[in-house]
C-alpha positions as CSV (number, residue, x, y, z in Angstrom):
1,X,91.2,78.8,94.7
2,X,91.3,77.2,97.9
3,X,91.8,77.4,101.8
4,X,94.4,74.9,102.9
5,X,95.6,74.0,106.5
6,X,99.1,74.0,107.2
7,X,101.4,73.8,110.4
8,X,102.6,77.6,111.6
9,X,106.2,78.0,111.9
10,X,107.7,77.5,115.0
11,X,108.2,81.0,116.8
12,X,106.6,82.8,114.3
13,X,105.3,85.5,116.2
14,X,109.1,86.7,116.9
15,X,109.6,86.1,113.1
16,X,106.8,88.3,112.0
17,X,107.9,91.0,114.7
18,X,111.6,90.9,113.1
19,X,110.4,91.2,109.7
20,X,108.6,94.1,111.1
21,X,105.3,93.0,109.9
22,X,103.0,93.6,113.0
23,X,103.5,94.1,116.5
24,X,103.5,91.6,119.6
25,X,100.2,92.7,120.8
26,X,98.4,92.8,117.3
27,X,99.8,89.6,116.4
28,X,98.4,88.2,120.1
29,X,95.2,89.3,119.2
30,X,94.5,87.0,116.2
31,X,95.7,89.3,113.5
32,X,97.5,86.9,111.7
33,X,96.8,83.0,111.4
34,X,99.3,81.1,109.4
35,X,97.5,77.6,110.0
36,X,96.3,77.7,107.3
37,X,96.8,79.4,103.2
38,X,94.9,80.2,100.4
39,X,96.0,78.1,97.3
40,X,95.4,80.1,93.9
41,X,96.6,79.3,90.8
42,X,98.2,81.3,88.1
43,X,95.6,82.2,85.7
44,X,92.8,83.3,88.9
45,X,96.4,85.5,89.8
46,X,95.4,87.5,86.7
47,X,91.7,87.4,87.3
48,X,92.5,89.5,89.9
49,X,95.1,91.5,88.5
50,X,92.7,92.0,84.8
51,X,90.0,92.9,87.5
52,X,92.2,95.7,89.2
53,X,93.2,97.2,86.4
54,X,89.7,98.0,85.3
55,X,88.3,99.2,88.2
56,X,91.1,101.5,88.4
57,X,90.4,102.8,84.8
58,X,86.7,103.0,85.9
59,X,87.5,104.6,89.1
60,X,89.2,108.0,87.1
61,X,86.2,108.3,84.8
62,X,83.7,108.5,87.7
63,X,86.0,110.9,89.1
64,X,85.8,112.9,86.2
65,X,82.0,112.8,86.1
66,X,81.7,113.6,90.0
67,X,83.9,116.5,89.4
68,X,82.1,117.8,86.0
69,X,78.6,117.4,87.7
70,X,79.7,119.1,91.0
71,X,78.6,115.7,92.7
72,X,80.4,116.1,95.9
73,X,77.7,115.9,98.4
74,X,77.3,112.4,97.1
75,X,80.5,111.5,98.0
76,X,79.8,113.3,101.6
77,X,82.4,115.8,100.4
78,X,82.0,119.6,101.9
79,X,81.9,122.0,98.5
80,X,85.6,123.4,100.2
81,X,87.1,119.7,100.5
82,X,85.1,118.9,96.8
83,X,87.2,122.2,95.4
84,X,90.6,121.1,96.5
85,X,89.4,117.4,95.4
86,X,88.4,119.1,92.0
87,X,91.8,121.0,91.4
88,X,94.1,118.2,92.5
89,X,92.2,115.6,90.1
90,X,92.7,118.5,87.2
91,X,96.6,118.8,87.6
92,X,97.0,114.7,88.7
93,X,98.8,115.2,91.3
94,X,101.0,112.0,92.0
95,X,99.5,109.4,93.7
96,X,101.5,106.2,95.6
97,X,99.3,103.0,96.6
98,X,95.7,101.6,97.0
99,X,93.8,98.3,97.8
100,X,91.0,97.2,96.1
101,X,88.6,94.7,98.3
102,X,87.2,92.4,96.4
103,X,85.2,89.2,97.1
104,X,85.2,86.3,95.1
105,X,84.9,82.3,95.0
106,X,87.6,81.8,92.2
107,X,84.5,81.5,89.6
108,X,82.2,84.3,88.9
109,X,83.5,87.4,88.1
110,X,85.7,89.2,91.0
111,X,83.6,91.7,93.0
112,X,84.5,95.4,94.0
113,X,83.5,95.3,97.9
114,X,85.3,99.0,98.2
115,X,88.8,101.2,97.1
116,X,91.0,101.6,100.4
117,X,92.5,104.4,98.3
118,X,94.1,107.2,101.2
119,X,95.1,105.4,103.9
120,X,95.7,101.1,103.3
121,X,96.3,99.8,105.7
122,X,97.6,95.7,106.0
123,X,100.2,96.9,104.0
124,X,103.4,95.5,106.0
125,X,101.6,91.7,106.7
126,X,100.8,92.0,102.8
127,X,104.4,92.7,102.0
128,X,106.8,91.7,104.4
129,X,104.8,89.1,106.7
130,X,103.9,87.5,103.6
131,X,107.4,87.6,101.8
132,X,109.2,86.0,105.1
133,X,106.5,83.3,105.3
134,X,106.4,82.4,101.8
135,X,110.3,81.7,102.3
136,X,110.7,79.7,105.2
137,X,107.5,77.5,104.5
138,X,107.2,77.0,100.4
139,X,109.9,79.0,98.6
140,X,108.7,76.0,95.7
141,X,105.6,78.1,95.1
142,X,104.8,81.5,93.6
143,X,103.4,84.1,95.7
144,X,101.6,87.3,93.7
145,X,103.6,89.8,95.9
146,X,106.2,92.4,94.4
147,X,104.9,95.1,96.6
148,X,108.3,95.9,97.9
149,X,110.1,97.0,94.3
150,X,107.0,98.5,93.4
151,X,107.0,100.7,96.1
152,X,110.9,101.9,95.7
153,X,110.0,102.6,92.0
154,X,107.7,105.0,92.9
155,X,109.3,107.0,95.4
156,X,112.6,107.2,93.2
157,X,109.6,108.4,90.4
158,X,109.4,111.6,92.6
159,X,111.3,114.9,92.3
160,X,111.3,115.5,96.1
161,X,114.7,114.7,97.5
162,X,113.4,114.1,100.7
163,X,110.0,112.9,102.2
164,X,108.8,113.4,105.5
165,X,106.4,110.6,107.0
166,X,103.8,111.5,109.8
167,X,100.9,109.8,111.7
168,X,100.5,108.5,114.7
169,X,103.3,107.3,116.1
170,X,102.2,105.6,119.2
171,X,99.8,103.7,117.2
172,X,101.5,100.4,116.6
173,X,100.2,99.4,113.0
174,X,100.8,103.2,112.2
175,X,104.1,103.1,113.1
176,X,105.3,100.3,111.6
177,X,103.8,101.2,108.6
178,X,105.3,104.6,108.2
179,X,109.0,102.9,109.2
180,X,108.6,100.6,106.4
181,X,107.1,102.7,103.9
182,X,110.4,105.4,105.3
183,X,112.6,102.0,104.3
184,X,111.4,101.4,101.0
185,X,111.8,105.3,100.3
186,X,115.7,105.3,101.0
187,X,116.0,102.3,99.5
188,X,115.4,104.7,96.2
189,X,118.0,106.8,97.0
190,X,115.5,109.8,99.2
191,X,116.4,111.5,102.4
192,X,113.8,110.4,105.0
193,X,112.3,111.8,108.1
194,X,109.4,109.9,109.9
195,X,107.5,112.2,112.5
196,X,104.4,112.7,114.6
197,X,101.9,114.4,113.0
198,X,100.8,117.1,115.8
199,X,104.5,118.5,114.7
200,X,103.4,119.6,111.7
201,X,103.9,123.4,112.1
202,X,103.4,126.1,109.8
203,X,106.6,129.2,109.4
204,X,104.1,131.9,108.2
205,X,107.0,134.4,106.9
206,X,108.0,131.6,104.9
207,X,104.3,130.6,104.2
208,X,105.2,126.5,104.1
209,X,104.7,123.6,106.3
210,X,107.4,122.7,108.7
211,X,109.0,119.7,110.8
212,X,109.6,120.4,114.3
213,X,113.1,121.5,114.0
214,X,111.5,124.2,111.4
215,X,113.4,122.1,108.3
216,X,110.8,122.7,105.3
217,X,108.5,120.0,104.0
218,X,108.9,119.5,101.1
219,X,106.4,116.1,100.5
220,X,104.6,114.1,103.1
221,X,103.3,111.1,103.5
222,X,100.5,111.3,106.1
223,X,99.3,108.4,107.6
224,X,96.0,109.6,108.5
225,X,92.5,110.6,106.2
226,X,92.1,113.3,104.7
227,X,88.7,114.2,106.1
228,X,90.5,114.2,109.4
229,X,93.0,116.5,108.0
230,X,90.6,119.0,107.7
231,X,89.3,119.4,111.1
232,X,93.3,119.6,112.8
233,X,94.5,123.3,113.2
234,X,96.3,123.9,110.5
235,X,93.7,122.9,108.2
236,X,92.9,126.7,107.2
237,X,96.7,126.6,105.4
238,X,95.7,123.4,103.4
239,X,94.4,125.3,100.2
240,X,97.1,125.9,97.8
241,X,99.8,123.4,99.4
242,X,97.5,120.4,98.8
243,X,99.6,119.2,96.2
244,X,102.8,118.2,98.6
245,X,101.0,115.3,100.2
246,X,101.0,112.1,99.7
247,X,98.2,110.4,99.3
248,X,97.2,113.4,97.0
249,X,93.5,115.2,97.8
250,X,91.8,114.0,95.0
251,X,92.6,110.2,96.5
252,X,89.8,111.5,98.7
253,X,87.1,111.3,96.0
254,X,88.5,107.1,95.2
255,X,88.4,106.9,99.0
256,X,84.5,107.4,99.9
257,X,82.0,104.9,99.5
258,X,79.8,107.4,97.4
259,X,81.9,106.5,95.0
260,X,80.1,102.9,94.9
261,X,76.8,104.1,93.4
262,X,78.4,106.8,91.2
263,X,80.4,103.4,89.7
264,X,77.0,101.4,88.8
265,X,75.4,104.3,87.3
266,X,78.2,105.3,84.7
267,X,78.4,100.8,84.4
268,X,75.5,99.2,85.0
269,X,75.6,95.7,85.4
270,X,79.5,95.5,85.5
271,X,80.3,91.9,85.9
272,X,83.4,93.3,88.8
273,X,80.5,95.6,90.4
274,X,77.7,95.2,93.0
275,X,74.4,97.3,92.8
276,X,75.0,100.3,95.2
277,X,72.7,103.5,95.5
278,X,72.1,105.9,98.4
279,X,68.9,105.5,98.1
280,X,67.5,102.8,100.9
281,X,64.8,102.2,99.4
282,X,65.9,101.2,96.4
283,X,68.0,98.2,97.6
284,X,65.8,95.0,98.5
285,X,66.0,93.0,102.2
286,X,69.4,92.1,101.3
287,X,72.2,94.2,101.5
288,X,74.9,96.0,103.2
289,X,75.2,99.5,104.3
290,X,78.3,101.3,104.9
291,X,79.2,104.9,105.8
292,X,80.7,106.9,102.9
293,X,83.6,107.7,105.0
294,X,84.5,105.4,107.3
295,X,87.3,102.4,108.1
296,X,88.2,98.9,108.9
297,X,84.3,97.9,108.7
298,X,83.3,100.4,111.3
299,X,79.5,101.6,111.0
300,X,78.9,98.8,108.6
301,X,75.8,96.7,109.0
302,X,75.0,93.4,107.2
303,X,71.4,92.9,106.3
304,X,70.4,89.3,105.3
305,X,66.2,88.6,104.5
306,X,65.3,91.7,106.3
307,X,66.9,90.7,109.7
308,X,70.5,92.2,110.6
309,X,73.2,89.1,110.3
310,X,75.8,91.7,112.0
311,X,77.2,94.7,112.8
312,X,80.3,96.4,114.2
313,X,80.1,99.6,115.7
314,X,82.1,103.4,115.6
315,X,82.4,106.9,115.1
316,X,81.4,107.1,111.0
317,X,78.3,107.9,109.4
318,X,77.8,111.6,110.3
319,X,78.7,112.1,106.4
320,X,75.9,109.0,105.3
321,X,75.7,106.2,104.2
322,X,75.7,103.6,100.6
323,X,73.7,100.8,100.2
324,X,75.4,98.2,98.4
325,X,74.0,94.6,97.4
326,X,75.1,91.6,98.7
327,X,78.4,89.4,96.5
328,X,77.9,85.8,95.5
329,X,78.1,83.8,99.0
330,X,82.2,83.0,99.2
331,X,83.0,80.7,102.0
332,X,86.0,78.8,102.4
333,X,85.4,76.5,105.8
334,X,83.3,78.5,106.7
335,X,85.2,81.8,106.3
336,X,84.1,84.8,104.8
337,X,87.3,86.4,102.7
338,X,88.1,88.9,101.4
339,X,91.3,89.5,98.4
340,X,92.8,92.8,98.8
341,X,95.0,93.3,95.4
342,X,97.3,96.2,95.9
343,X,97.6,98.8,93.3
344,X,100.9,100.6,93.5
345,X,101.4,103.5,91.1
346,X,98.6,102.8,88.2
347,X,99.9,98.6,88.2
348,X,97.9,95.9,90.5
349,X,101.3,94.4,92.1
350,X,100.3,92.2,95.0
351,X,97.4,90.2,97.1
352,X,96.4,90.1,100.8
353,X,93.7,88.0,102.1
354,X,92.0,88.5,105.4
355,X,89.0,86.5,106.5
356,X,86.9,86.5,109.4
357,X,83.8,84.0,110.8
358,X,81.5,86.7,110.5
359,X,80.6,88.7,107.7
360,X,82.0,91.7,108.1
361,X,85.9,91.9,107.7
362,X,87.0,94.5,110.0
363,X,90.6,95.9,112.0
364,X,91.1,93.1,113.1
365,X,90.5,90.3,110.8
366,X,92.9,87.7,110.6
367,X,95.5,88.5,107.5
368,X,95.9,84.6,105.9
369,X,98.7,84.2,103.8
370,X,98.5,83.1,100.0
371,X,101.0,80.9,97.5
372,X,100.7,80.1,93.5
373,X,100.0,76.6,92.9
């Protein structure tokens, strides 16, 4: 594995815009940065892939010891929110996608940095940015990226004849991101109807959610967390219909970071896991702590020899906070990166790589993209 400079396409912000991969002004802002690729060959493709799929097995039995134990508070999990968790994990509700973070220098094991398990984002530079570069510059190669069937297997998997998408539409990585995942849906034969999420009403005769021209939902994608959820106004209508969203509740429980110490205890010493405890003093100088629900690196602080090496700041932490060891210094000229492999039903199916110059990978980290050599 390796970081290799190349030439960027000519006009290839208008090409990633057409391909619907990210918007002008992300795009402007350094979110992508095609001068250069990640080079990984075949055999540390199913490093990663081996890696996913064990984490993901490991990932339902903690979720099955959190919910025996009644360990919700760890996960900084309300005992209502741990309840619907509880009862949506019992009746496996059907789940579409996640993103595993891990870091890794193509030698020691792969390490689990966190589960992006609700609300993944990256997911349109992963797939179709990626896809439309890997064409036009080195078709020759391989490119670990099958993202796009994956995801119209699973929604033709689904009963639901039609899906309704909501979020917030006048976020530009939101939007594209629900158009494209309302693309891959009819591409599997479903009726689609993308919307904002404030229209989410609820017909109390009828005792169901509605769209905003009172047509029932039926399932919906929702673009936005689930802790959120909880606090808009329809929340107090959200026991007993749980099991119509997509990402499903108990996603919740994969999502927070709590989930990071609960891992080590029930597999210590997991060559794919990091020490993690929410205990602080338990942890050493060297570390990083992150909110248990939180995003895009907000909240997150990197602690090197007892002296902060950075930071980024936001609204997280009010549910606290994990305390995770540092992973085996990875730096490829002098980039930190880190390999998001995409887990689309219960199969690893793709890999996105953003990297930054500091640290912490955050919002808006450049996405590189990668090829099989």
């Amino acid at each position: 594995m390796k970081r290799a400079a190349i030439k960027p396409r000519w006009f290839w912000r208008t090409k990633l815009t057409r391909a619907g991969a990210a918007s002008w002004n992300d795009l402007c802002r350094g979110s992508w940065n095609e001068s250069a690729c990640y080079e990984l060959s075949a055999a540390e493709i199913e490093t990663l892939r081996n890696a996913a799929r064990l984490l993901h097995g490991m990932y339902s039995t903690a979720l099955d010891a959190v919910a025996q134990n009644g360990w919700w508070a760890r996960l900084g999990l309300s005992a209502l929110m741990g309840e619907q968790v509880a009862t949506s994990w019992a009746r496996r509700d059907k789940a579409l996608m996640g993103r595993f973070d891990l870091a890794w220098d193509g030698q020691s094991p792969p390490k689990l940095l966190e589960y992006n398990a609700d609300t993944p984002m990256s997911l349109t530079e992963a797939s179709l940015g990626q896809r439309a570069w890997h064409q036009e510059v080195c078709p020759e190669s391989g490119q670990w990226n099958d993202i796009h069937p994956a995801l119209v297997k699973a929604w033709r998997d689904l009963p639901a004849a039609r899906i309704h998408f909501a979020g917030c539409l006048w976020a530009g990585e939101d939007a594209l991101t629900l158009k494209y995942l309302a693309k891959t849906a009819r591409e599997a034969g479903k009726g689609t109807t993308v919307m904002q999420l404030k229209d989410i009403g609820w017909h109390r005769k009828k005792a169901r959610f509605v769209d905003a021209s009172r047509a029932p939902i039926e399932c919906l994608y929702k673009l936005y967390p689930w802790e959120w959820l909880w606090a808009e106004q329809f929340a107090a209508h959200l026991p007993g219909c749980c099991q119509m969203f997509i990402e499903p509740v108990w996603k919740l429980g994969w999502n927070s970071k709590g989930m990071l110490p609960v891992l080590w205890e029930l597999f210590p010493d997991h060559p794919n896991l990091l020490f993690a405890t929410d205990e602080p003093e338990r942890i050493g100088s060297s570390y990083v702590k992150k909110p248990k629900l939180g995003r895009e690196g907000a909240n997150v602080e990197y602690m090197l020899n007892g002296g902060l090496s950075d930071q980024r700041a936001g609204p997280y932490g009010t549910a606290g906070f994990v305390f995770q060891a540092l992973a085996p210094a990875a730096l490829f000229n002098s980039r930190t990166a880190t390999l998001g492999v995409w887990v689309i039903g219960d199969e690893p199916c793709g890999l996105g790589i953003r990297e930054d110059t500091r640290p912490i990978i955050h919002g808006s980290s450049p996405f590189v993209p990668h090829r099989i050599v």
